[in-house]
N, C-alpha and C positions, 0 to 999 in steps of 0.2 A: 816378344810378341808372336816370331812367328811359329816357339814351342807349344801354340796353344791354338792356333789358327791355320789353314792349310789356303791358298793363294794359288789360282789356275789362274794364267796369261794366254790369252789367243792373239799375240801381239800385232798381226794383220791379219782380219776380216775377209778387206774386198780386196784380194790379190789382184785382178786384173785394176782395178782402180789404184792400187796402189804402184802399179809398175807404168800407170799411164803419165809419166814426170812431165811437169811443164812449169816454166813463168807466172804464166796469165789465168791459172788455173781458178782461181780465187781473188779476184781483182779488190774485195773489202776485207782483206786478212791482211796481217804485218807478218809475213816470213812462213817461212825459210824460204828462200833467192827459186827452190821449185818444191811442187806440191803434189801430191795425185787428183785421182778426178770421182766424183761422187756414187756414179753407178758403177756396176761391173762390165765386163766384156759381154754378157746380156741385154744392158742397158735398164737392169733391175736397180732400184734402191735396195738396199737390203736392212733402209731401219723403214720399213713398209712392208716388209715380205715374213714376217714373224708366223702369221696365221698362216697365209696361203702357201707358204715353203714354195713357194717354185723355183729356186736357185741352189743350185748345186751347193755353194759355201752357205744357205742354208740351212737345209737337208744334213751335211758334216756337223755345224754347229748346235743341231736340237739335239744330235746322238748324244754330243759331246756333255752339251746341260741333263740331258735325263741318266747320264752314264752317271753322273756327279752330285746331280740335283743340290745342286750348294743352295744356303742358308741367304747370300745377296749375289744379284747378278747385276753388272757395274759397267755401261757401254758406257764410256771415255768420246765424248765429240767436241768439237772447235764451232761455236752457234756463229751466225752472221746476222746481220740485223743492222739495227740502229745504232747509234753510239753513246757509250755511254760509261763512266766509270764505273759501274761494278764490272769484275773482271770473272765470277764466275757462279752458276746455278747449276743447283743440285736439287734435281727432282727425286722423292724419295715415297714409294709407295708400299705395303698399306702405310697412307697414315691421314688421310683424311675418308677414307673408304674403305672397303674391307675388314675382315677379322677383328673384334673390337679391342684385344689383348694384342691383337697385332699392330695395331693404329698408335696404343700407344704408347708402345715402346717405340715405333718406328719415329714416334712423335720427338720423345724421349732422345733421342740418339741423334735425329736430327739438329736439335737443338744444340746439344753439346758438338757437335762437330760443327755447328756453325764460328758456337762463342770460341773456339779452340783455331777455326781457321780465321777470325777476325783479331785474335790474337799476334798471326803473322799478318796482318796487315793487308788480310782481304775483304773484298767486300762482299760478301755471297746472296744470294737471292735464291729463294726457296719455289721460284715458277718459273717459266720457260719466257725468257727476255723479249715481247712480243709484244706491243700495243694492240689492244680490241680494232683497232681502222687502222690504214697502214700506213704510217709514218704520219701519224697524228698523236705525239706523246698525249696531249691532254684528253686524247679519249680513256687515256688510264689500263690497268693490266689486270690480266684474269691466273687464278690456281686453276688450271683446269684438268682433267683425269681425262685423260687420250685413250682411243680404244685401244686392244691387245696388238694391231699388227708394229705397235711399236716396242719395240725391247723390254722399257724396263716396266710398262703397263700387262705385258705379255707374261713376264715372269712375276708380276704381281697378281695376275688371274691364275697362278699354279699354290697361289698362298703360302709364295715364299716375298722376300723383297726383294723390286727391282730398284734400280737406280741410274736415275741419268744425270751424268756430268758432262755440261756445257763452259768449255770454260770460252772466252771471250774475243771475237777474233782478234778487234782492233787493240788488244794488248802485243808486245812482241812475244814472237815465239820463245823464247828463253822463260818468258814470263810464265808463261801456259802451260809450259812442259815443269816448271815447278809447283804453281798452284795443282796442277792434275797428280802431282807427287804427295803437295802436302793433304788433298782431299784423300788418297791413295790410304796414305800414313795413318790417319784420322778413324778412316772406316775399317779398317785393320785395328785398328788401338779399341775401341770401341768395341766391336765385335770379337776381340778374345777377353776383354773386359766381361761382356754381357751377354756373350755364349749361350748359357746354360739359359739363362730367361728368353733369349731370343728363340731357343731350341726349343722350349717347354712350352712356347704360346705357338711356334709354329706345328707343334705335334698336337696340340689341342685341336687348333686348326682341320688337322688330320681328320684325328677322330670325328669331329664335326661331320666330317663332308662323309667320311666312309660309313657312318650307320645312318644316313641319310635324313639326315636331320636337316641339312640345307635345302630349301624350299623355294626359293627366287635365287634368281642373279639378276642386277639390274646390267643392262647390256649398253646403254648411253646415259651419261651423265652433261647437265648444260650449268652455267652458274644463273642464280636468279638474278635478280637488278639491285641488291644490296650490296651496298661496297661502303668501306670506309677508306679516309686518305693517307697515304704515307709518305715518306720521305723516301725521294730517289734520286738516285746521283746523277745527273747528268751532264750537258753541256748546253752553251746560249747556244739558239737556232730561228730560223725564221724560214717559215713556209712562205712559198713564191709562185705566182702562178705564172705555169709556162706557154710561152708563145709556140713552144715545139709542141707539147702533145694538149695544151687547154685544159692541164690539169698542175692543180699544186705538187710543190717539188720540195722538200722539206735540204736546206743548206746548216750543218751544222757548223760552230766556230769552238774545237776542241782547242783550245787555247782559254777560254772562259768556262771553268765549272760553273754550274749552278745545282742547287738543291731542287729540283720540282717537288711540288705537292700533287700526286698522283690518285684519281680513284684505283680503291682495289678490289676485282671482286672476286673473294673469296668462298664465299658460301654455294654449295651445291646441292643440284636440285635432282633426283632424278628421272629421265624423260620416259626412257625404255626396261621398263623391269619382267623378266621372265618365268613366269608360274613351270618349276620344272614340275615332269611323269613322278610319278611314285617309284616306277620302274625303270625305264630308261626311251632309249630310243631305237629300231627298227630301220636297219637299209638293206632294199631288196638286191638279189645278186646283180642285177646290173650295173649295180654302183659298187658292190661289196668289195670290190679288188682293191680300184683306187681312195676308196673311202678307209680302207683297212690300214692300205698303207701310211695315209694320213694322220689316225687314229695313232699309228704306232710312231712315228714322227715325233707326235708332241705326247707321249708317253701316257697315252688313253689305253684300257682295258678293254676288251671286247669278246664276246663269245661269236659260232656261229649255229647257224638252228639246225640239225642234224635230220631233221624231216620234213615232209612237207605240212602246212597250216593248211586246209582248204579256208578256211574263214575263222580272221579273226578279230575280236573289239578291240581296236586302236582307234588313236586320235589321228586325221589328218589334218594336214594343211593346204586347203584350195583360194587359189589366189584370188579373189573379186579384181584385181587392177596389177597390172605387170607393167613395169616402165624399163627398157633400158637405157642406159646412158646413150648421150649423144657421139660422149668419146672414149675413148679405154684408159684404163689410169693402170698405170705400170703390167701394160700389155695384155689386160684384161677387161671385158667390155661388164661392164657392172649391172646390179640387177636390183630394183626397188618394187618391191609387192606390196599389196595390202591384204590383208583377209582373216581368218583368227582358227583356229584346232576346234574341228568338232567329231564327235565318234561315228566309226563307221566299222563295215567289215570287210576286209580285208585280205587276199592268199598272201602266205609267209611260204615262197618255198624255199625248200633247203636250202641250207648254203646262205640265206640272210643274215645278216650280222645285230646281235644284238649287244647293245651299248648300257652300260647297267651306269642311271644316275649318282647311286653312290659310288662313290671313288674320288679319291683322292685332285683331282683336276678337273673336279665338277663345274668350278666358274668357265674354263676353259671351252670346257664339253659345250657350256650351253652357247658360248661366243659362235663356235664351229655350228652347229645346228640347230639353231633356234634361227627359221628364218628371216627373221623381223631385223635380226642383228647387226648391226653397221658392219661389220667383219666375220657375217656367219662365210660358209664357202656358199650360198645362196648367194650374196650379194657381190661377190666376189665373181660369179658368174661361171661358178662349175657346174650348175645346172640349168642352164640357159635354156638347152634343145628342148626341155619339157616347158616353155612359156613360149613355144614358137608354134604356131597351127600347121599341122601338115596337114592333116587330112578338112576335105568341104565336100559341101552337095551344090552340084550346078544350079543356075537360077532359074534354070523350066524344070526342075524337077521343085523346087523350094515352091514356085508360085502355086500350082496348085495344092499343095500341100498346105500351103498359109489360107488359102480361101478355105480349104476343107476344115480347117483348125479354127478358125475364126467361127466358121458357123456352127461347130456340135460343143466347143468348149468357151463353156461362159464366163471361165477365171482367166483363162487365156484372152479374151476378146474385150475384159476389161482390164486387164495388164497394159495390153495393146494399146489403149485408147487413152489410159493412162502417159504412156510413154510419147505419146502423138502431141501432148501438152509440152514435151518440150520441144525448143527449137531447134538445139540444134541437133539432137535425133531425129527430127521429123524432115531436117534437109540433106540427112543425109543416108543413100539408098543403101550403103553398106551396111549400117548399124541398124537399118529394118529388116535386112534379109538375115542377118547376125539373130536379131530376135528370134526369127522364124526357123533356122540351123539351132539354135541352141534347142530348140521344143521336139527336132527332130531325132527318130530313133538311132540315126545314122552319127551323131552327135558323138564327138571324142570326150570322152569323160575323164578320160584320163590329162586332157589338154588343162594346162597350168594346175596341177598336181605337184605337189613336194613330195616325190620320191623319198622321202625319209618319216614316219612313222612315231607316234610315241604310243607307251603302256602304260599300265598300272603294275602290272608285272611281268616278271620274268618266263619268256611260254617255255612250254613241255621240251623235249629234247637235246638240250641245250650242248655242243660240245665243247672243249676249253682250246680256245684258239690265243689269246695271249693275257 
């Protein structure tokens, strides 16, 4: 098997998580006697940091994947949750999404490694062991397709397959560390079996994206409210409601299998789809450093513009509604816009990077910059300082300027009278002097502006930067 297939181990990850040993590390895990601990010396997750790379292990680890760019990329984890006899899930992508020659072999292969690991006597599950409500088995379970900052979603957006194996916690560790061997053995056996076809619809793939024939990426996926019921392994249990928090408490009795009949839902719908540029996308040099480096991270091509544009047709994107999060999620404060790309003109000076849509890691590309995207670096809040107001006009300067506006401009004055209709604009004095700053000359045009750009084409001077 292994004359035909070639097998790269990164046997630990999260160094500092892994030397952080304890007992009590894992309180719903069976073993081993100690365990390490989930974040890094950071206090990064690092299967959340796929996109935004902000941890040094990894920054190492994308070098390592785009050195390699192997054919399946395979994070190995121990799920926690509920309890229940199946002992292990294997998420495997494309295969209900994606490339359609890729789906279904992925389909394909899945299958057979399942019949093959129930052979030894596993029980495998093809979604991420999670009830829809928590610790409510009978609200039933969802397939559902994760955005990229997770591993094997992430290297399914390079249109290669990714894959996640969860094996089980409340199984013993001996147990785990074999199922994760026989799953190991399987996806191995398989893929030098099916090489050449796995290779030839991934390289289709290729071609696909690089003569830019790919047109959308959908960038979130939800499942709709069709489900049918399955059979799933579980144990008797009774939900109790607690006098401590006044909420139900779900007590299992792992001593009593049972069989639940479970909804499943399957079917996907998609929420968020992106109309990519014909050409690409445009970052002005004050982002061009760190944008560049990022680009090169996750193994994106890029040129930069060797002169200056005085003006030129691009698409922007200006925000109508910026929200940030109320709290930061894995040490960054998050970012929700609304608004939609329309043309405008634009200086391109030197030294701006241009991102050409076709290429190879086009779904990628459009995750990273497409602002709307659950996991663009927009939402992620690398460009937060541009949805922050710095610059105002004082309010004895605004008032007579609003009287003055009011009375020569008739579309202004019925806008105005318009907006008086609602209530809670009309009680409140900021969002009327906001009206009257936005009509003003003094006005930041550039405030809630996406610093990033898209074309129809590729502009004039272009030099080769990677």
């Amino acid at each position: 098997m292994l004359k035909q297939v070639t097998a790269v181990f990164v046997p630990v990850f999260n160094v500092d998580g892994h030397e952080r040993f304890g007992p009590n590390h894992r309180p719903n895990q069976v073993g081993p006697e100690e365990m390490g601990w989930r974040v890094t010396g950071q206090n990064l997750n690092l299967n959340r940091d796929y996109v935004k790379a902000d941890a040094p292990e990894m920054v190492a680890l994308l070098k390592l994947l785009n050195a390699w760019d192997p054919l399946f990329y395979v994070d190995l984890h121990v799920t926690d949750g509920a309890k229940f006899e199946h002992d292990v899930s294997v998420q495997l992508e494309p295969q209900k999404v994606g490339p359609e020659t890729m789906r279904t072999l992925g389909a394909k292969l899945r299958e057979e490694l399942f019949t093959e690991l129930e052979s030894k006597q596993h029980l495998p599950l093809p979604f991420y062991p999670s009830f829809r409500e928590n610790d409510d088995p009978a609200s039933g379970v969802t397939y559902g397709v994760s955005p990229p900052r997770f591993s094997h979603q992430y290297w399914a957006a390079h249109r290669r397959y990714g894959v996640l194996v969860e094996t089980h916690s409340w199984k013993p560790y001996a147990h785990r560390v074999a199922t994760t061997r026989h799953v190991l053995e399987g996806l191995l056996r398989l893929t030098a079996r099916d090489g050449q076809a796995l290779l030839s619809a991934v390289k289709a793939a290729d071609t696909e994206a690089t003569s830019g024939k790919v047109r959308e990426v959908v960038l979130a996926w939800d499942n709709t409210d069709k489900s049918r019921p399955i059979a799933f392994r579980g144990y008797a249990y009774e939900r109790i409601p607690s006098e401590l928090t006044t909420q139900p408490w779900i007590r299992y009795d792992d001593t009593k299998p049972q069989v639940w009949t479970l909804p499943y839902y399957e079917e996907l719908r998609p929420v968020l789809t992106a109309s990519l540029p014909s050409g690409g996308y445009l970052v002005p040099p004050a982002h061009a450093g760190w944008v560049a480096e990022k680009l090169a991270m996750h193994g994106l091509r890029y040129q930069r513009l060797g002169q200056d544009v005085p003006s030129a047709p691009v698409e922007v994107f200006r925000a109508t509604e910026a929200k940030f999060r109320p709290a930061s999620v894995e040490g960054r404060q998050g970012l929700s816009v609304k608004g939609q790309w329309t043309k405008e003109g634009q200086p391109l000076p030197a030294g701006s990077l241009y991102v050409p849509a076709a290429q190879t890691n086009v779904s990628l590309l459009a995750h990273l910059l497409e602002p709307l995207g659950p996991d663009s670096l927009l939402a992620w809040g690398f460009f937060n300082n541009h949805f922050e107001q710095k610059e105002y006009v004082e309010d004895y300067v605004l008032e007579p300027f609003a009287r003055e506006l009011l009375a020569r401009d008739a579309a202004v004055k019925a806008a105005w009278d318009e907006k008086l209709k609602d209530p809670e604009f009309a009680r409140n004095p900021r969002a009327r002097m906001r009206f009257f700053y936005e009509r003003h000359p003094a006005h930041d045009t550039r405030f809630n502006l996406y610093p990033v750009f898209r074309t129809d084409s590729a502009p004039a001077g272009l030099k080769p930067a990677r």
